[in-house]
PDB file as gemmi writes it, atoms N, CA and C in Angstrom:
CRYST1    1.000    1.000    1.000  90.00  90.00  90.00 P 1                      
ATOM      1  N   UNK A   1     -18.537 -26.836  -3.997  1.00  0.00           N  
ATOM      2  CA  UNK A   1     -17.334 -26.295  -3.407  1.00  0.00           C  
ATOM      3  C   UNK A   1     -17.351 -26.634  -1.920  1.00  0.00           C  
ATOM      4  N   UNK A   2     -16.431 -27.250  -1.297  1.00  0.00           N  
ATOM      5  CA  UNK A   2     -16.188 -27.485  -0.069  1.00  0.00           C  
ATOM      6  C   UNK A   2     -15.328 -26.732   0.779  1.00  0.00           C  
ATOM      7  N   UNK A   3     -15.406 -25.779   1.862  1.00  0.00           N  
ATOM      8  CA  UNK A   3     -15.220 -24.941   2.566  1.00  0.00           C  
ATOM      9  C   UNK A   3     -13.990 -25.546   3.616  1.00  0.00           C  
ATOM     10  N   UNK A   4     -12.555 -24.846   2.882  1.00  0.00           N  
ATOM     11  CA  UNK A   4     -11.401 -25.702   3.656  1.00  0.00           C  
ATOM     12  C   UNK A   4     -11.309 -25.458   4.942  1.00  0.00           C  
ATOM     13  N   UNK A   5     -11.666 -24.572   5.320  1.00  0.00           N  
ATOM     14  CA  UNK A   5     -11.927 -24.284   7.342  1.00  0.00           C  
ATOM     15  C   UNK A   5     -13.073 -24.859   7.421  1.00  0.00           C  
ATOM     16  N   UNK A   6     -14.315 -25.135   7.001  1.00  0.00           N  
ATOM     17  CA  UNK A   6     -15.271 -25.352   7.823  1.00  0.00           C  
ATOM     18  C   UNK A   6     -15.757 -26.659   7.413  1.00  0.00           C  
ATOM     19  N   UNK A   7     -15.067 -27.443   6.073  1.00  0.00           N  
ATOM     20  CA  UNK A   7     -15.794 -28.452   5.592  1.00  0.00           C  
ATOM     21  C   UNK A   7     -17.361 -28.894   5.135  1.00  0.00           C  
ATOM     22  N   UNK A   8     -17.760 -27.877   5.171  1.00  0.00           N  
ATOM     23  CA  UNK A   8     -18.981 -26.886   4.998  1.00  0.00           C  
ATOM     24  C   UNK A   8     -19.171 -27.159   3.336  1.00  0.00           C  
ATOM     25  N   UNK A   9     -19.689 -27.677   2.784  1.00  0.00           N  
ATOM     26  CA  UNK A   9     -20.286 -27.668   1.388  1.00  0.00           C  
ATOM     27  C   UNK A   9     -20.990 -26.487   0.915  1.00  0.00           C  
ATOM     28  N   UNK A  10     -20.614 -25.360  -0.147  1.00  0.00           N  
ATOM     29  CA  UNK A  10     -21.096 -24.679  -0.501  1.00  0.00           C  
ATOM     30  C   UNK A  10     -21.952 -24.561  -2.001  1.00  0.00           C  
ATOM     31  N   UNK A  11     -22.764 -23.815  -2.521  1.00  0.00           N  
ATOM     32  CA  UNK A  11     -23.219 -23.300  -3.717  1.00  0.00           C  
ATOM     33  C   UNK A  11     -22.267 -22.421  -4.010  1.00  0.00           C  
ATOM     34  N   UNK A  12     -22.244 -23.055  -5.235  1.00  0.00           N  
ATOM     35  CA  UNK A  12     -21.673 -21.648  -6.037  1.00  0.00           C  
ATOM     36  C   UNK A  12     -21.838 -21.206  -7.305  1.00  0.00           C  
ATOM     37  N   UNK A  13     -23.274 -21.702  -7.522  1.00  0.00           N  
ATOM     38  CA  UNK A  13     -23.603 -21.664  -8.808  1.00  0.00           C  
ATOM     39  C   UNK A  13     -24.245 -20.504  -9.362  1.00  0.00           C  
ATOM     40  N   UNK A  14     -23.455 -19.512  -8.404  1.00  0.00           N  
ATOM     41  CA  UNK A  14     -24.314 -17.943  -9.242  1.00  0.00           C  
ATOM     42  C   UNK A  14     -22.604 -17.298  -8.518  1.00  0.00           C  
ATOM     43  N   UNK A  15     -21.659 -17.655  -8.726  1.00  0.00           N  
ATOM     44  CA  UNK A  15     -20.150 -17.401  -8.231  1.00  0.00           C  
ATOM     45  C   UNK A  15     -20.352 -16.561  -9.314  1.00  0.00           C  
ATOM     46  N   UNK A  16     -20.290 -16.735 -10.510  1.00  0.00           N  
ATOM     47  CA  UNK A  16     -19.923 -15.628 -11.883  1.00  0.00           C  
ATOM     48  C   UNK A  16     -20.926 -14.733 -11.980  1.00  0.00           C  
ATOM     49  N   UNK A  17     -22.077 -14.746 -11.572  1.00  0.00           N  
ATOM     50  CA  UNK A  17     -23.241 -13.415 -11.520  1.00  0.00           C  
ATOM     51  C   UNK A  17     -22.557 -12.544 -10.557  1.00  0.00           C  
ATOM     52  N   UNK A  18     -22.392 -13.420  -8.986  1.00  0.00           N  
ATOM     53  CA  UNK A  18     -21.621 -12.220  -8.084  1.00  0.00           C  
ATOM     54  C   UNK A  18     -20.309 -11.910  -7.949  1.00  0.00           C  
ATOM     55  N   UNK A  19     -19.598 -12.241  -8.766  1.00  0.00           N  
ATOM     56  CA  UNK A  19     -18.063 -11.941  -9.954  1.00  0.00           C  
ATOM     57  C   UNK A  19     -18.514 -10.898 -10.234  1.00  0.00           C  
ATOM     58  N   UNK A  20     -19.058 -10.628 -11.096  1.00  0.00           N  
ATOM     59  CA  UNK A  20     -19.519  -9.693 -12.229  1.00  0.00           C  
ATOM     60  C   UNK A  20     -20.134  -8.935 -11.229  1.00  0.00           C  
ATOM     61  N   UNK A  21     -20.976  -8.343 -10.346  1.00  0.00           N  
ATOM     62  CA  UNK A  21     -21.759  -7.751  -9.328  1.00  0.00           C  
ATOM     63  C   UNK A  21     -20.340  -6.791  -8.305  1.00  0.00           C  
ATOM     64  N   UNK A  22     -19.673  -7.960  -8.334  1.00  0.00           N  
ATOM     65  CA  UNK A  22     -18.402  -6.909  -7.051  1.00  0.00           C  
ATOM     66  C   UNK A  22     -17.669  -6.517  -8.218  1.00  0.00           C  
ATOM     67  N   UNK A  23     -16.890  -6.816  -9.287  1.00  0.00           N  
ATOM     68  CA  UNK A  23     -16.180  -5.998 -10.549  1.00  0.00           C  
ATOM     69  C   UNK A  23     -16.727  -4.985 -10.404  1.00  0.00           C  
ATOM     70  N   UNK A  24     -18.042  -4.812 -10.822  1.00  0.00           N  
ATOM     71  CA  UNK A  24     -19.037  -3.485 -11.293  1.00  0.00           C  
ATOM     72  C   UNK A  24     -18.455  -2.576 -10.295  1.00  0.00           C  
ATOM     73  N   UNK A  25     -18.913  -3.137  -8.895  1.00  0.00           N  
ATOM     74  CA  UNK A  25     -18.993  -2.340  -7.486  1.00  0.00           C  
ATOM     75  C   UNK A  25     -17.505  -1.308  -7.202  1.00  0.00           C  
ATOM     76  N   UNK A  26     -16.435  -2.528  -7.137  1.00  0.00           N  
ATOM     77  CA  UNK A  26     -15.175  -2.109  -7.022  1.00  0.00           C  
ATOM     78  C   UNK A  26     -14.953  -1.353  -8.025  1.00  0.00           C  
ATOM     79  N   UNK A  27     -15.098  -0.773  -9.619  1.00  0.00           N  
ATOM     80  CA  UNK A  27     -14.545  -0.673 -10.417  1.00  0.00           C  
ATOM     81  C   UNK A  27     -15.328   0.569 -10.550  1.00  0.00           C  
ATOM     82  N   UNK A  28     -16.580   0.964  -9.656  1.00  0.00           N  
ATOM     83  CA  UNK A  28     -17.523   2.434  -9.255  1.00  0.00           C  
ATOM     84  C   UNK A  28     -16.685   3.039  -8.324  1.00  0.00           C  
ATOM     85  N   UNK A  29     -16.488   2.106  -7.511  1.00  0.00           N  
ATOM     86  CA  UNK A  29     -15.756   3.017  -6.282  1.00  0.00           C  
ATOM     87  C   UNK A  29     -14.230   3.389  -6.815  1.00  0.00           C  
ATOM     88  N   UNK A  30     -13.456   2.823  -7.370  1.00  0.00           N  
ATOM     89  CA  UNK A  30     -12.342   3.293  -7.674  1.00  0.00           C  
ATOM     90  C   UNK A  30     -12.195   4.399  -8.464  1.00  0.00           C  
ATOM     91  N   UNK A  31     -13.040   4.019  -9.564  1.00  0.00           N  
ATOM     92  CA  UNK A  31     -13.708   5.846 -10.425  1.00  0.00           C  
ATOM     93  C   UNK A  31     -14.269   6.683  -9.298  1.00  0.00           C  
ATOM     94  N   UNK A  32     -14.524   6.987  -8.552  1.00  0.00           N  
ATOM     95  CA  UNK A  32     -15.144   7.626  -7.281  1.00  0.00           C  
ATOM     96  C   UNK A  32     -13.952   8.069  -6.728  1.00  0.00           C  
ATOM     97  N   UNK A  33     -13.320   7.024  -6.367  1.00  0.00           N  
ATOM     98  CA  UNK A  33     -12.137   7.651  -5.488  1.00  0.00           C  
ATOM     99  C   UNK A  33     -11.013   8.722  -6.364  1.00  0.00           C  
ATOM    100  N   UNK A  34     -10.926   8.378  -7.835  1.00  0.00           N  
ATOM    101  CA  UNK A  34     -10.409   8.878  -8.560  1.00  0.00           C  
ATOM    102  C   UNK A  34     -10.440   9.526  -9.015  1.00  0.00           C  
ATOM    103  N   UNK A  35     -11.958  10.131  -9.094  1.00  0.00           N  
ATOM    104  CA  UNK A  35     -12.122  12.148  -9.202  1.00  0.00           C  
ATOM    105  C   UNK A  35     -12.692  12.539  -8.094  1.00  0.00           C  
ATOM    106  N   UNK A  36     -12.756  11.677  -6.734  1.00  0.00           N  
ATOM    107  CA  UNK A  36     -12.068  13.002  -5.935  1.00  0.00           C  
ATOM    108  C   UNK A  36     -11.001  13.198  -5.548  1.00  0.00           C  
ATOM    109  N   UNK A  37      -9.973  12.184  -6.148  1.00  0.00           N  
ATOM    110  CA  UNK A  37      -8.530  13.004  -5.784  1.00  0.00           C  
ATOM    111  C   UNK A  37      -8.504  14.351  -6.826  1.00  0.00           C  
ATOM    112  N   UNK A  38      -9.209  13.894  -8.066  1.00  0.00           N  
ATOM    113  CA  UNK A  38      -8.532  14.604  -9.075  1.00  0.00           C  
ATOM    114  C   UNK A  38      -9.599  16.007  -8.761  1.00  0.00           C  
ATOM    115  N   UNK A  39     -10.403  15.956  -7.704  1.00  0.00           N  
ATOM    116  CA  UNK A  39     -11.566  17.533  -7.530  1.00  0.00           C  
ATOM    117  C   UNK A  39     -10.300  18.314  -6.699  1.00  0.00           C  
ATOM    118  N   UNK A  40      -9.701  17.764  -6.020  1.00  0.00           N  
ATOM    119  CA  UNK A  40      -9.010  17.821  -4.559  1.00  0.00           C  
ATOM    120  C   UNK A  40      -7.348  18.097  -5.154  1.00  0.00           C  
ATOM    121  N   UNK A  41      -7.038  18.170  -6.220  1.00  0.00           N  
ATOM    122  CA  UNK A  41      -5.940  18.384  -6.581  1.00  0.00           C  
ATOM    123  C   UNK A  41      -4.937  16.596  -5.875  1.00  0.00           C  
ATOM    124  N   UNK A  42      -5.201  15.780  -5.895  1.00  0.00           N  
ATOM    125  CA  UNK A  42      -4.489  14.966  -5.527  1.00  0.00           C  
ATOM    126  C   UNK A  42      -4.102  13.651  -6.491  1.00  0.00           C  
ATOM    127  N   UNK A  43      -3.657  12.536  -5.913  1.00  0.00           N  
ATOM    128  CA  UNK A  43      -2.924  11.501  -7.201  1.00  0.00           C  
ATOM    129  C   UNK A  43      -4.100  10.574  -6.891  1.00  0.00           C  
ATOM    130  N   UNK A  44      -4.078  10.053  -7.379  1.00  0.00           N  
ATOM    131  CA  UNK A  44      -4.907   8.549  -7.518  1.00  0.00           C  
ATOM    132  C   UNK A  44      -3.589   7.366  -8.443  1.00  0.00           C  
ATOM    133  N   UNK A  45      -3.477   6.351  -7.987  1.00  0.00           N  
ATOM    134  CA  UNK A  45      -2.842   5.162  -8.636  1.00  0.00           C  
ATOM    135  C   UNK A  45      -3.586   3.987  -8.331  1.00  0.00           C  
ATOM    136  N   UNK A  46      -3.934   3.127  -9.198  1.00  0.00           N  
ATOM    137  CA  UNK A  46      -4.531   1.680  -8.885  1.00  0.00           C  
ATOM    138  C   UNK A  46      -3.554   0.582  -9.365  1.00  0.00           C  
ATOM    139  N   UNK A  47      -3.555  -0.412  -8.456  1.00  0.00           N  
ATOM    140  CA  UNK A  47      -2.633  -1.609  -9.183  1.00  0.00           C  
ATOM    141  C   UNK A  47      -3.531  -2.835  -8.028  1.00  0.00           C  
ATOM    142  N   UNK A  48      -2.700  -3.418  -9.086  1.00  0.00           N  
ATOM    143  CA  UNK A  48      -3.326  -5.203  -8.288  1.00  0.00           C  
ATOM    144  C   UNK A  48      -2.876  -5.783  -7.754  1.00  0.00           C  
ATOM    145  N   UNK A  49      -3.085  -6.572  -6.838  1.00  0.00           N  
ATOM    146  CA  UNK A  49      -2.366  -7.244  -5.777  1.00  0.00           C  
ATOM    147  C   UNK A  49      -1.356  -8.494  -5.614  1.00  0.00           C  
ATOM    148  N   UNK A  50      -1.778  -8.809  -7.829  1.00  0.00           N  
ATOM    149  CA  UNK A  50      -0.321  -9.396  -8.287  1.00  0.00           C  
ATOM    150  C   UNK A  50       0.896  -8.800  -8.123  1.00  0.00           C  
ATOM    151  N   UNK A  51       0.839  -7.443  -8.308  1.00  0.00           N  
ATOM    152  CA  UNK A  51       2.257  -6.334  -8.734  1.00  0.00           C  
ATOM    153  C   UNK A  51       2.676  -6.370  -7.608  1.00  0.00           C  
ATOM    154  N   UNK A  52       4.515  -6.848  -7.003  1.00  0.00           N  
ATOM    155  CA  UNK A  52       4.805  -6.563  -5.884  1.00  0.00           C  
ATOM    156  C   UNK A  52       4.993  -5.457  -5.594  1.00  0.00           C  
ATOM    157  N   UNK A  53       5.062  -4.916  -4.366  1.00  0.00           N  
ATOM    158  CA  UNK A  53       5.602  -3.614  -3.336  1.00  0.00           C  
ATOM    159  C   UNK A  53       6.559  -3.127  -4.364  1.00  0.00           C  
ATOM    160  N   UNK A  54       7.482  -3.579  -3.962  1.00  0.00           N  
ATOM    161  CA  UNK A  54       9.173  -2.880  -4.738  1.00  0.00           C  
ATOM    162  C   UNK A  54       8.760  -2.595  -6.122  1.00  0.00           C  
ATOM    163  N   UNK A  55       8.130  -3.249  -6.852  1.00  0.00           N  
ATOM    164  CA  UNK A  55       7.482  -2.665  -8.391  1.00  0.00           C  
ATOM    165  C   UNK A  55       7.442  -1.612  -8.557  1.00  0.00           C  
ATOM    166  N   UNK A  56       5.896  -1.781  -7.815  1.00  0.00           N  
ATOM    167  CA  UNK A  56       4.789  -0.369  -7.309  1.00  0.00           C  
ATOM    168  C   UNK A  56       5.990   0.324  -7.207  1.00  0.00           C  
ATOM    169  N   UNK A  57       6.674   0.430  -5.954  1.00  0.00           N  
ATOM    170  CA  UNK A  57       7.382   2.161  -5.766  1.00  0.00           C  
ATOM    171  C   UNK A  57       8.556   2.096  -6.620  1.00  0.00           C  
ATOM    172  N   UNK A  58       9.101   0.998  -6.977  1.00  0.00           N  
ATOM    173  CA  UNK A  58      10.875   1.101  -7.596  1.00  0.00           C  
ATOM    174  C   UNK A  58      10.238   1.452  -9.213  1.00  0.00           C  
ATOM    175  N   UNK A  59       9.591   0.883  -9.665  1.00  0.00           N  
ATOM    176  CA  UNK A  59       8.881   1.028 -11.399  1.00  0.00           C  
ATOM    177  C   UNK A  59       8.024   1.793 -11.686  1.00  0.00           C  
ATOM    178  N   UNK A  60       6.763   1.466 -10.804  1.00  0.00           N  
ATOM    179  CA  UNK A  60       5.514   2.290 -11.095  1.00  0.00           C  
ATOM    180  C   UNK A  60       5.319   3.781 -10.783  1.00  0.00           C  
ATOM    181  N   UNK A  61       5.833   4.234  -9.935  1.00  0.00           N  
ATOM    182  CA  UNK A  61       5.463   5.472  -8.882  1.00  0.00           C  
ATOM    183  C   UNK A  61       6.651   6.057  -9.246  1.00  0.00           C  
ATOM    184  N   UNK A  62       7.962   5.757  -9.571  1.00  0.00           N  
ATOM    185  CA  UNK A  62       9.094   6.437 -10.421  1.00  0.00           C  
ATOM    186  C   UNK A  62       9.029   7.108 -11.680  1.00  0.00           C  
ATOM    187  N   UNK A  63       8.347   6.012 -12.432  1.00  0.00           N  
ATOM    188  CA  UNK A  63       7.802   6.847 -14.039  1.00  0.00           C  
ATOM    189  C   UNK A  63       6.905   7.675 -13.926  1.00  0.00           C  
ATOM    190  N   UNK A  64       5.918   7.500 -12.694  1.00  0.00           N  
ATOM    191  CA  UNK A  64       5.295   8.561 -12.494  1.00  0.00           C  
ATOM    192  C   UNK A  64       5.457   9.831 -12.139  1.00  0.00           C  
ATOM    193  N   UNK A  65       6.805  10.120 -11.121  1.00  0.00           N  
ATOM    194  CA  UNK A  65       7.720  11.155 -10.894  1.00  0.00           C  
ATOM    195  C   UNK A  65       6.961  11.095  -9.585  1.00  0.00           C  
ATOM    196  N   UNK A  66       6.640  10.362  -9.055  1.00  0.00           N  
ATOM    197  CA  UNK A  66       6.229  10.127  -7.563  1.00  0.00           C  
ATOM    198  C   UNK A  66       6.734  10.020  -6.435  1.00  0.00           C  
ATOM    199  N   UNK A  67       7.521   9.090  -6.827  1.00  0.00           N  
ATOM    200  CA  UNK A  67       8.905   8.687  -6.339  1.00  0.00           C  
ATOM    201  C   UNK A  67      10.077   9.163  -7.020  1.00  0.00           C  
ATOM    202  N   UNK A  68      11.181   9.533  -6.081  1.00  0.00           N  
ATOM    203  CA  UNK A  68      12.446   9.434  -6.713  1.00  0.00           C  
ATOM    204  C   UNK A  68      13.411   8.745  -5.805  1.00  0.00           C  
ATOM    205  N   UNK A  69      13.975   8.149  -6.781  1.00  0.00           N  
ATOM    206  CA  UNK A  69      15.053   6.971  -6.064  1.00  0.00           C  
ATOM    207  C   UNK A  69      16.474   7.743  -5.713  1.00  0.00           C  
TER     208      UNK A  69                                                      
END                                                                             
């Protein structure tokens, strides 16, 4: 893999071990964050950074009764 700012040749032949290593990580902390909203009486929502803005609040956060339009 060649590094488009730095032209820098990289390894990346353990890319899918540390794939799998930050999934795990991120996917602890979001369960984390998500009962302590829910200790705390509060919301928790997760989405991905495919789903646009206007989605999220016009679709997602509406059915949720989060939002009202």
């Amino acid at each position: 893999f060649v590094d488009c700012e730095t032209g820098q040749s990289l390894d990346v032949t353990n890319a899918g071990e540390l794939l799998n290593l930050y999934q795990a990580q991120r996917q602890f902390l979001e369960e984390s964050l998500h009962n302590l909203c829910r200790r705390r009486n509060g919301r928790f929502f997760s989405v991905g950074t495919d789903v646009p803005l206007e989605s999220v609040l016009f679709d997602h956060l509406c059915r949720l009764g989060w939002v009202i339009r």
